[in-house]
Each structure stands twice: as C-alpha cells, then as structure tokens.
Wavefront OBJ file of the C-alpha trace (Angstrom):
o trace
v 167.172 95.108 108.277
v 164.982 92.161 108.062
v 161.721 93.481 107.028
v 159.428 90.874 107.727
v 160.902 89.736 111.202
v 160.663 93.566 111.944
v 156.981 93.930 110.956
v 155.799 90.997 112.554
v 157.782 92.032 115.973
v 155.949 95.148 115.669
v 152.389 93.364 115.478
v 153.126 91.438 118.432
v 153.875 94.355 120.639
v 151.356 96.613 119.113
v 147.859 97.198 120.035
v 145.608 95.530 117.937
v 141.986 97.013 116.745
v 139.951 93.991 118.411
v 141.429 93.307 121.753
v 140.493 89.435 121.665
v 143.516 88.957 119.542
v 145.681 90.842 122.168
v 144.228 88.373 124.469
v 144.483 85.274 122.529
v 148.007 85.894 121.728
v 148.506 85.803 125.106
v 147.107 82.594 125.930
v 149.054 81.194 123.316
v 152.186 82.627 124.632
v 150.895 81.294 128.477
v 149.831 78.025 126.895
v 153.246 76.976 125.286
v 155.376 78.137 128.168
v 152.874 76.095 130.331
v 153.872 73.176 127.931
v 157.321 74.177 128.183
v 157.611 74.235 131.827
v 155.954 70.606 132.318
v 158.476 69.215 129.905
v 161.843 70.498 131.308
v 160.200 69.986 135.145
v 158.930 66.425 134.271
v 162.148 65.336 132.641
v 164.718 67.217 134.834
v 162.715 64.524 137.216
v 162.929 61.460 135.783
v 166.588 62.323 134.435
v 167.107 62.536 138.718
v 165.857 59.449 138.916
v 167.903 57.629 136.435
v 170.922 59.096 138.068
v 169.877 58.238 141.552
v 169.436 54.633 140.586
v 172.624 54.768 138.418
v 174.565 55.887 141.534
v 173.146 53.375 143.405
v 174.191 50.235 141.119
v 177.145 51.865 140.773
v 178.035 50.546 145.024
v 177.360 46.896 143.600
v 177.289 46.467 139.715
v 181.107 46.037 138.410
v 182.443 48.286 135.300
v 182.490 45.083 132.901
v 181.255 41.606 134.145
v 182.561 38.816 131.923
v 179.332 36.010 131.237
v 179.547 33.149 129.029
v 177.554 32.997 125.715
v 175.796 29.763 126.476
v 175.579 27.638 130.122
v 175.960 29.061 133.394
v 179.831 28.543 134.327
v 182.947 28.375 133.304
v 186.278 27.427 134.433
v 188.890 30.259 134.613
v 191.799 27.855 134.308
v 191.533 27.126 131.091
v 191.325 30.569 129.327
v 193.707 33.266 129.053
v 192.619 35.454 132.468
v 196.397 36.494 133.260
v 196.078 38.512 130.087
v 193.214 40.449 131.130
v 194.470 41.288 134.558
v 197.481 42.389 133.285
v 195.775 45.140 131.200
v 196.867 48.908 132.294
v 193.172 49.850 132.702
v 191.813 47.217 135.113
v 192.207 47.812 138.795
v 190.699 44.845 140.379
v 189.716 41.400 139.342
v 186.959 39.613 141.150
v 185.844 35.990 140.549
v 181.866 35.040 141.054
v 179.875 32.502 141.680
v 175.810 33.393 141.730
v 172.444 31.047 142.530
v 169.100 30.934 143.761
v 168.583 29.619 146.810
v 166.576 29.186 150.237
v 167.130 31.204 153.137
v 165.993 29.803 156.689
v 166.552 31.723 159.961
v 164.758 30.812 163.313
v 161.961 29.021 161.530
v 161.243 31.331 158.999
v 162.059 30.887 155.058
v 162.511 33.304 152.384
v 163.644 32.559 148.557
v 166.137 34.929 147.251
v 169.890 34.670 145.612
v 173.277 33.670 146.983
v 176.537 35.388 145.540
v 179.723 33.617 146.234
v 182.672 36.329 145.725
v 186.557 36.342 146.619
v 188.364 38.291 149.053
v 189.307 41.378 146.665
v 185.114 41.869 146.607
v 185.426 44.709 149.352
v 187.847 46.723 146.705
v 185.606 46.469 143.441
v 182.355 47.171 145.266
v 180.874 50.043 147.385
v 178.789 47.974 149.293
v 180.262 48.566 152.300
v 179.412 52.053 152.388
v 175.709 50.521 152.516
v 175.453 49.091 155.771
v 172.748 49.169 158.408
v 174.006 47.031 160.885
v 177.373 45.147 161.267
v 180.403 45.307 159.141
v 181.361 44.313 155.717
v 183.428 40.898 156.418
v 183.186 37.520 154.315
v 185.388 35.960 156.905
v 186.794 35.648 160.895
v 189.316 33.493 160.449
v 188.815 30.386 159.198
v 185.070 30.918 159.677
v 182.810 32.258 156.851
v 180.249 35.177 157.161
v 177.463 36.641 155.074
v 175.925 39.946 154.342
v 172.453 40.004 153.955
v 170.099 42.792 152.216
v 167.663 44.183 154.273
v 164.726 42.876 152.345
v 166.033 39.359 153.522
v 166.346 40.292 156.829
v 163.269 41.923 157.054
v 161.584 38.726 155.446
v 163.444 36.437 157.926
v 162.972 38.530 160.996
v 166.969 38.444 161.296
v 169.283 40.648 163.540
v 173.263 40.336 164.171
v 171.925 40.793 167.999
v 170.447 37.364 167.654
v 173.767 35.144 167.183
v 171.433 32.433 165.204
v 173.313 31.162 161.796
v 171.768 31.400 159.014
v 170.519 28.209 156.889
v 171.177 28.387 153.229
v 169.658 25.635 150.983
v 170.652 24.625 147.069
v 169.367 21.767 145.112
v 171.762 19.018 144.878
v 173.252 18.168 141.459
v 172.008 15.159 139.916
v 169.361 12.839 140.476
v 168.535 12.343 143.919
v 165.430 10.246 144.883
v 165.514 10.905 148.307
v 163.391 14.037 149.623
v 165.870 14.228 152.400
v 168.790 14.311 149.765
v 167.521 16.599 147.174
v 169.000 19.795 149.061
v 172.573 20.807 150.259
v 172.316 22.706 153.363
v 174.897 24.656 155.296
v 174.985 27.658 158.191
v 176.632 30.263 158.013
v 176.640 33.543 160.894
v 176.145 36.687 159.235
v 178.481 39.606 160.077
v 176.175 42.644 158.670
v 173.235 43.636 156.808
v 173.307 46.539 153.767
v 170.239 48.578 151.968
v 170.955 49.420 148.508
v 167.881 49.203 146.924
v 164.861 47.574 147.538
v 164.730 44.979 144.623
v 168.090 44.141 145.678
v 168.108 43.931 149.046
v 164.872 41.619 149.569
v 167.415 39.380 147.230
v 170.666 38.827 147.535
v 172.872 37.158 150.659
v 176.735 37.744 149.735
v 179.027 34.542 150.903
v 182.954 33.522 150.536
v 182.941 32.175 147.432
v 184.479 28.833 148.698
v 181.094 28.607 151.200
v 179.212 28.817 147.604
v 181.115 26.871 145.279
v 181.275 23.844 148.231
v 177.832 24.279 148.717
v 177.383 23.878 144.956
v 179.645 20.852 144.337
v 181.638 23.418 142.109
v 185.995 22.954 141.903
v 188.029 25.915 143.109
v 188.235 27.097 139.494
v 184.245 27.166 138.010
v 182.714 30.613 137.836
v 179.446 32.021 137.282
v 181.093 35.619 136.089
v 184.552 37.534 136.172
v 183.561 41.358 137.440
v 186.263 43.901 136.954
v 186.766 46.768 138.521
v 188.506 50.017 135.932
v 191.222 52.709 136.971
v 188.870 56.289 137.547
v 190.346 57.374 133.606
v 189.643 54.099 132.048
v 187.049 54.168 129.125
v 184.775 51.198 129.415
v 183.629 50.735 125.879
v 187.394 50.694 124.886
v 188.014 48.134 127.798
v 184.926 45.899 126.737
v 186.524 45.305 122.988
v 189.553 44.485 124.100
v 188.729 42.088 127.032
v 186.096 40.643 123.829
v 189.915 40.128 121.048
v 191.061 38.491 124.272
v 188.607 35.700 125.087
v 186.741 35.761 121.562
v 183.056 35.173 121.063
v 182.442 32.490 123.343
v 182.115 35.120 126.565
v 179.677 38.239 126.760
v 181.340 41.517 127.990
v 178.340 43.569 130.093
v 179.099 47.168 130.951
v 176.872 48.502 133.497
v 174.148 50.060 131.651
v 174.045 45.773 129.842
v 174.082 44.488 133.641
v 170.439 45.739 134.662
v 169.463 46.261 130.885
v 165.726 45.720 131.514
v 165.587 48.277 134.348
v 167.229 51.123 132.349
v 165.197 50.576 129.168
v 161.590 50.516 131.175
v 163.129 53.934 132.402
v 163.976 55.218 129.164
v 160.612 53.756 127.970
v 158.734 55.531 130.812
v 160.856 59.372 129.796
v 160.233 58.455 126.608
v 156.204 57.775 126.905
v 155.451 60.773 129.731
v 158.123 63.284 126.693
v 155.300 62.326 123.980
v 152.031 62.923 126.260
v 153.184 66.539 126.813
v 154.217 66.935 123.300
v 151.019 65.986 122.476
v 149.440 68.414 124.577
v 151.968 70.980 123.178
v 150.698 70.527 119.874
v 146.973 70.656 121.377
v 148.044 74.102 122.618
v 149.681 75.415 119.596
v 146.161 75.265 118.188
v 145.956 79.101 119.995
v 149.105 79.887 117.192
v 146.301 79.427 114.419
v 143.657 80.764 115.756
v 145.676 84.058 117.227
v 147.528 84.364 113.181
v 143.967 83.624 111.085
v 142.716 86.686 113.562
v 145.684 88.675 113.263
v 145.631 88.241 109.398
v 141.749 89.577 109.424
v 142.328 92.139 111.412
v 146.071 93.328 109.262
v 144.156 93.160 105.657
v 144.220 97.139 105.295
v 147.928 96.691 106.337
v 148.478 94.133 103.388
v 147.008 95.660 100.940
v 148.767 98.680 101.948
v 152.070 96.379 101.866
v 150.750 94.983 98.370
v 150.901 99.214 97.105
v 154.514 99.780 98.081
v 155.328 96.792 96.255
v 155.738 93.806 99.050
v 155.795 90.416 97.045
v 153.361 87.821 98.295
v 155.936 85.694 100.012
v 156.933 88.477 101.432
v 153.696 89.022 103.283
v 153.558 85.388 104.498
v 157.007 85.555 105.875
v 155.678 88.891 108.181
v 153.085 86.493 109.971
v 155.437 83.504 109.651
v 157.564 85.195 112.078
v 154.773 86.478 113.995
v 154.112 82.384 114.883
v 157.236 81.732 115.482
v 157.278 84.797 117.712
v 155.093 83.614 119.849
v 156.196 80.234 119.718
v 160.059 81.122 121.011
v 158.871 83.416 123.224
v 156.504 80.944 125.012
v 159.626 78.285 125.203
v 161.917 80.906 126.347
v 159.095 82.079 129.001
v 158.626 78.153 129.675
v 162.584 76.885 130.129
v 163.047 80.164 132.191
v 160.066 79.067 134.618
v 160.853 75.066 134.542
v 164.607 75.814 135.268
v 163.802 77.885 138.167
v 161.440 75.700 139.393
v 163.773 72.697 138.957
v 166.312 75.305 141.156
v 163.611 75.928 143.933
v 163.318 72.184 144.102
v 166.968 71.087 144.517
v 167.797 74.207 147.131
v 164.863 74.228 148.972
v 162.923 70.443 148.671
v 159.191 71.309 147.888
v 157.548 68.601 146.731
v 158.750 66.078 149.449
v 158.009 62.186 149.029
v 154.714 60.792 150.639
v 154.330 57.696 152.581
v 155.515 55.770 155.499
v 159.125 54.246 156.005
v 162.467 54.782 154.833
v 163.171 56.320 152.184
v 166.662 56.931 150.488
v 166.061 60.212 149.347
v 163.233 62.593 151.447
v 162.475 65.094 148.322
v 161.832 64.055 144.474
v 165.013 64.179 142.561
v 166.127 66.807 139.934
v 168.455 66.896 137.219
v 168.565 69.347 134.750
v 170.442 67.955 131.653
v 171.257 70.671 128.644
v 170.673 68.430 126.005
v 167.330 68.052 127.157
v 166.715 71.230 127.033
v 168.057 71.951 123.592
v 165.427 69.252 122.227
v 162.841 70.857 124.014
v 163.119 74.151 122.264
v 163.963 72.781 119.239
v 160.524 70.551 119.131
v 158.274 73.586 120.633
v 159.844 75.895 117.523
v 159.328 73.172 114.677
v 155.665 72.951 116.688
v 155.424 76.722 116.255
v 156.438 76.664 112.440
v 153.904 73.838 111.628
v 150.988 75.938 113.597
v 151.969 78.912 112.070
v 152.434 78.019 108.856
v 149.023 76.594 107.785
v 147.310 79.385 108.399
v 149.433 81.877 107.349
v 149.424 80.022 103.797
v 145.612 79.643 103.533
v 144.232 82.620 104.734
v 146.540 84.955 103.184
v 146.361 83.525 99.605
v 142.535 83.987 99.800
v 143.322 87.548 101.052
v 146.222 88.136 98.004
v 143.463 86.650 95.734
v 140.843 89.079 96.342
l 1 2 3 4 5 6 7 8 9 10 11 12 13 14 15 16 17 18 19 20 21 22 23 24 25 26 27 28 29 30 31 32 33 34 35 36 37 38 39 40 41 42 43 44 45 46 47 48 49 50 51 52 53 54 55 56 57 58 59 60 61 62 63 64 65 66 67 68 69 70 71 72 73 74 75 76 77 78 79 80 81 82 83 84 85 86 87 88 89 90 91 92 93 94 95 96 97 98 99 100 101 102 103 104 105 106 107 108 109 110 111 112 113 114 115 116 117 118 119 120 121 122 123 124 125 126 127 128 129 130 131 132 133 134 135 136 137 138 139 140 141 142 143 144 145 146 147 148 149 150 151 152 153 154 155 156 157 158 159 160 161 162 163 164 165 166 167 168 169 170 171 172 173 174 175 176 177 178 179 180 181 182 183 184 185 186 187 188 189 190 191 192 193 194 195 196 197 198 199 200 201 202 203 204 205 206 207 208 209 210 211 212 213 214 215 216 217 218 219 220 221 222 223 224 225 226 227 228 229 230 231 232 233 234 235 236 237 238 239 240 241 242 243 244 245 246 247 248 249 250 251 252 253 254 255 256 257 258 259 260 261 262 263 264 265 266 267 268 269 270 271 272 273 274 275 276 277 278 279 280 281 282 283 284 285 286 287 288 289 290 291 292 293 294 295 296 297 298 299 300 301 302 303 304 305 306 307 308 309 310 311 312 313 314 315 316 317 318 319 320 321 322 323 324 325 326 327 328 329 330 331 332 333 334 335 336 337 338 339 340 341 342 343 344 345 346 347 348 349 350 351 352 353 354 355 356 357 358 359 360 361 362 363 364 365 366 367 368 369 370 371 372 373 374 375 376 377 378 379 380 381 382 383 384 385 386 387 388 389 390 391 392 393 394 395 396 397 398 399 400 401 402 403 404
C-alpha cells in the first residue's frame, strides 16, 4: 500500500475541522477544471479551423508544386521532367503559368491574379466541385474560357447570364514608351464561377494556359510552376526528396503545408498565443492549490505530530500533502477534459454556438476537432502546474511545522 497517496486521499474526502478548507478545496478543484475545459474547448476550435481551411486548399493547392530557386520561370524542355512523371507515386502532372493582372468587365476593373494551366488541371484539382454558377471548362473548341472566383465576380459585377467577355490586361515585356502600348489585352468568355475561399476567390481568374503564356509573350515550353498531383498511398515528404535528387538544387519542392506557409504559421501562432493566455490563467488558478495545502497543513498538525510518534520520516510527511496537490490537481483536469469533451460533443451533434453575421458562410456553426494529442499535453501541463503549486507550500510550511 502506498501510504502517503492513501493518507492524503483520505484528507481529501474527509471532513475537515474548519469547513473553509472543505470549501476552498473545492474551488480549486472547480477552478482548474474551469481552466481545463477552456483549453480543450478553445483548441478543439481552432484545431477545426485549421482542418476546415486545410480541406479547403486541399480542392486547389497541388501535393508538391515544383518553383525555381531564383526568377520566375523556367523552361521544362530543358530539364529532366520525363523522369519525374514516370515516378510510381505521381498521378498527374500539370504545367503552370501564374501573374498579376487587370480584370475589366462592362466598365468595371478589379486587380487580382491570372493562372494559366493545361488541360489535365480538372484531374489534379477539386475545383470543380466548387462551383456557383457554370461549369468547370478551360475550352469550347477552339475557343478559350475562364473561371472566375467569386470575389472577382462580385468586384466586377459579372454573371455567365450576361454573355460579355471578359478583358484581361498584362504589362507588356520590355520598354514600351507608348501609354497605349504598355499593356497586352485580350477577351476571353468565362464558362463558370467557383467559391473556395474568400482570399482566393476575390483573386484568382483560371485560363488555358496557351491564352496566358500568349498573352505573356511566353514559348509553349516556359513555366511559372510544375504542380503534381500523388496516388491516395503516396507519402509526400518521400516524393519531395526524390523529385529534389532529380532536378537538384536549382528548383524548390513545396508540399502543401510550404504552399500557403504564411497562413498556416499565423494559425499556429494564433493556437499557440490563445494555449499560453489560458495557461496563464491556469497557473493564476492553481494559486487555490497553495492556499487550500498551507490550510490543510494547519489544520493536520495534531495529525503530524501524531505521524512524527509512530515513526513517519519527514519526507514522508511531505509526500502525504504532495499527493494531496496533485489530488486535486488530476482531479480538476479529469473533471475539466470530461466537461470540454462533452461540450466539444454537444457542439458537433447539435450546433450551439452558430456563426453571427450576414451572408454566406461555408460552414453555419463554429468548427470542432478534438485531437488526442492535444489532450494528452493538456493534462500533462495542468499536473506539472499542480506539482509546482503544491510543492512550495508543502516544503515551507511543513519544515517550520517538523522544526517546532
């Protein structure tokens, strides 16, 4: 039998002589599981979050896009492609050709991003899941068609009911001195109109890439990037090094979390910030852990000196309220994980807390999702907490109460 952990579960049960200390042990108990709760509720939502935006690149950000280390393009004729396509684990190989540019429809003008792909696009990307209006189709025969995000079409007051082209303009390489001259310009119908996400969509127009590169002055074989598209099994990171021994250092491999690197870390940042506020307030609350032991080891000095008789070794004694901390500090996370996780359940079932505000919204209800690991760090912070709370006091007061 463990001696200690048995003594100190009996003082937390038992009635004590003052009943404050019943009652502060209970608000220290209330306080951490309070802690507790907000940590595993707040997370489980940002962790929803960061999956709901993950699953939402995932319809237009490629497994591995394929950049070079300095400039903006590259010619794929002159490096050794055939070898990656021919690798087991890619499934589709798309070629890309990106700018900024000027959008003009009916009169009105909006600044936002061209992307030039080839006809395999349709089988790397989910964006055609994402339509509003029309249908996912770069071209009608010989004619080429465009996909616009909603952000651009809200900006240029555009709808496939309206049959008007749509004006793209790009600066014209080289030195032009002629204001009329500085821009190429071509039109270009657009066949449908997606809504991803809202930084996206108030961005990007998606073109043949021929309609881009021509509008660019680029040959049939420059590139912005190479995005490639991995069998379901394939293991990225695996992938990445060897598409890096093929082409060497001159090319950057970008998986997708590398792709949108800023977004994810100012997530991460954000988890990261809101997980050390309520840690901080966790330790604020843990303050109840000394003050409940200091009166618990007042009120048990009979007890110890009674221990002290029958022969109980001084670190003995500490260890009986040691464990009486650390009681109350794994029962509060228990009580707290218990209460966040079915709180985090009530929300996914049943949609409580429901998102505020006028318009469209891609999800109605604040995402949840409850990650173990998470958890596990939780209870493994509020416990080292508990054993720093606890033992200050515990070593203090009862060597001036041994000393006596």
């Amino acid at each position: 039998m463990n001696v200690p952990l048995y003594i100190a579960r009996r003082y937390l049960f038992a009635k004590k002589s003052h009943n404050i200390i019943n009652i502060i042990s209970i608000i220290s108990v209330i306080g951490v599981a309070t802690g507790v709760m907000a940590l595993v509720v707040v997370l489980s939502v940002f962790n929803g979050f960061d999956t709901l935006i993950a699953n939402l690149y995932s319809h237009i950000d490629a497994d591995l896009k394929i950049v070079p280390q300095q400039g903006k393009t590259f010619r794929i004729d002159s490096l050794p492609f055939k070898q990656i396509k021919e690798l087991p684990e890619v499934s589709v190989f798309a070629e890309v050709v990106e700018e900024n540019a000027l959008f003009r429809y009916r009169g009105r003008q909006h600044i936002g991003i061209i992307k030039g792909v080839s006809r395999n696009y349709t089988e790397l990307s989910g964006l055609g899941k994402k339509l509003k209006d029309g249908e996912f189709k770069l071209w009608r025969g010989s004619q080429p068609l465009a996909i616009m995000g909603e952000g651009v079409a809200y900006y240029l007051n555009a709808s496939l009911a309206h049959f008007d082209p749509l004006f793209i303009y790009l600066p014209r390489r080289g030195r032009s001195y002629s204001p009329t001259r500085a821009f190429n310009k071509k039109a270009i119908m657009p066949s449908g109109i997606f809504a991803i996400e809202q930084d996206f969509d108030t961005r990007y127009v998606f073109t043949p890439i021929e309609f881009a590169r021509n509008l660019l002055m680029y040959d049939s074989v420059t590139v912005n990037a190479i995005e490639i598209k991995l069998i379901p099994d394939a293991n990225p990171k695996k992938v990445k090094n060897k598409v890096q021994s093929i082409l060497g250092g001159k090319y950057r491999i970008l998986n997708r979390y590398q792709q949108n690197e800023s977004l994810y870390r100012t997530m991460k940042s954000e988890k990261f910030a809101i997980a050390m506020i309520l840690t901080l307030i966790l330790i604020i609350a843990s303050f109840n852990i000394v003050g409940s032991l200091s009166m618990l080891i007042i009120d048990k000095r009979a007890d110890v000196e009674t221990l002290k008789s029958l022969g109980a070794s001084n670190k003995l004694i500490q260890k009986i309220f040691l464990f009486e901390g650390m009681l109350i500090s794994i029962g509060g996370s228990l009580i707290g994980i218990i209460l966040g996780l079915i709180t985090c359940w009530l929300q996914i079932t049943f949609k409580l807390i429901r998102l505020e505000g006028r318009g469209n919204f891609i999800i109605d209800a604040y995402p949840v999702d409850v990650q173990p690991l998470d958890i596990t760090l939780i209870f493994f912070v509020v416990v080292t907490i508990g054993y720093l709370a606890a033992r200050f006091p515990v070593r203090l007061i009862t060597k001036r109460i041994l000393q006596q």
